[in-house]
C-alpha positions, -999 to 999 in steps of 0.1 A, spaced: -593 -168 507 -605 -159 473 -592 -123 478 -556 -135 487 -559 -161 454 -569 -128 436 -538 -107 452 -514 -135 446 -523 -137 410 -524 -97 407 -491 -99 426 -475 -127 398 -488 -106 369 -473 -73 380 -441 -91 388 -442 -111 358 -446 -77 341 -419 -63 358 -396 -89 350 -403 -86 313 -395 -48 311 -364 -54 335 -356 -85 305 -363 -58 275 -349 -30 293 -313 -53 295 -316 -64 260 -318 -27 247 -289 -23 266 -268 -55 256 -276 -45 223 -260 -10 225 -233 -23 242 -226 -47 215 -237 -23 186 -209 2 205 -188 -31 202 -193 -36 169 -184 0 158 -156 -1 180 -139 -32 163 -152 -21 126 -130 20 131 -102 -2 145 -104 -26 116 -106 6 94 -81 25 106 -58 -7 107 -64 -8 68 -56 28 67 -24 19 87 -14 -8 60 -24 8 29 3 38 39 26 13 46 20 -3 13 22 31 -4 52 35 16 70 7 2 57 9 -33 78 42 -32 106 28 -21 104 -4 -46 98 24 -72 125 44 -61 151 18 -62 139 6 -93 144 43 -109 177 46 -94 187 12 -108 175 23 -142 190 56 -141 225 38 -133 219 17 -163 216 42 -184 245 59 -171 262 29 -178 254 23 -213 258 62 -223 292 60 -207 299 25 -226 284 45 -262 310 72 -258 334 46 -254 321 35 -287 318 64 -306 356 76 -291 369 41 -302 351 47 -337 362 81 -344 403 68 -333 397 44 -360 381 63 -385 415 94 -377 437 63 -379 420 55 -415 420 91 -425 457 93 -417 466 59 -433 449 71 -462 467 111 -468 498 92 -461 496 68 -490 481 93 -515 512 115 -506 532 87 -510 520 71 -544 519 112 -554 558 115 -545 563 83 -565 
């Protein structure tokens, strides 16, 4: 009777031991399944930035294309609008000159 008591609590230990490495032998693995996990979701998360930050590029040189083209269409503009300037001044300035041979010729014919 003592012998059985003896075996049953020999029997519980080892079992009890068992168990335990069975528990620590599953934790290990639950935590390289969700360390695996973990990397998994952090090079997705990365390589979503990466994603993103080329798109951003991406649009910055479009936004800094347009904005480029838009300047370089302005200054077409007012280079176009300073010939019309500078042709508008130099008619005037003929127009003078003219005015101005045609009355010395006069008052020298007088």
């Amino acid at each position: 009777m003592v012998s059985q008591t003896v075996d049953r609590i020999i029997t519980a230990e080892k079992t009890a031991s068992d168990r335990i490495e069975t528990a620590k032998k599953q934790a290990e693995q639950m935590l390289v399944s969700a360390t695996e996990q973990a990397k998994a979701i952090v090079e997705k998360a990365v390589e979503d930035a990466k994603v993103e930050v080329a798109k951003q590029k991406q649009t910055n040189a479009v936004e800094i294309d347009a904005i480029l083209k838009k300047a370089e269409e302005n200054s077409r503009k007012e280079v176009a609008q300073l010939r019309q300037n500078v042709t508008s001044v130099m008619d005037q300035a003929t127009a003078l000159v003219i005015e101005i041979i045609m009355k010395q010729s006069s008052s020298n014919q007088g």
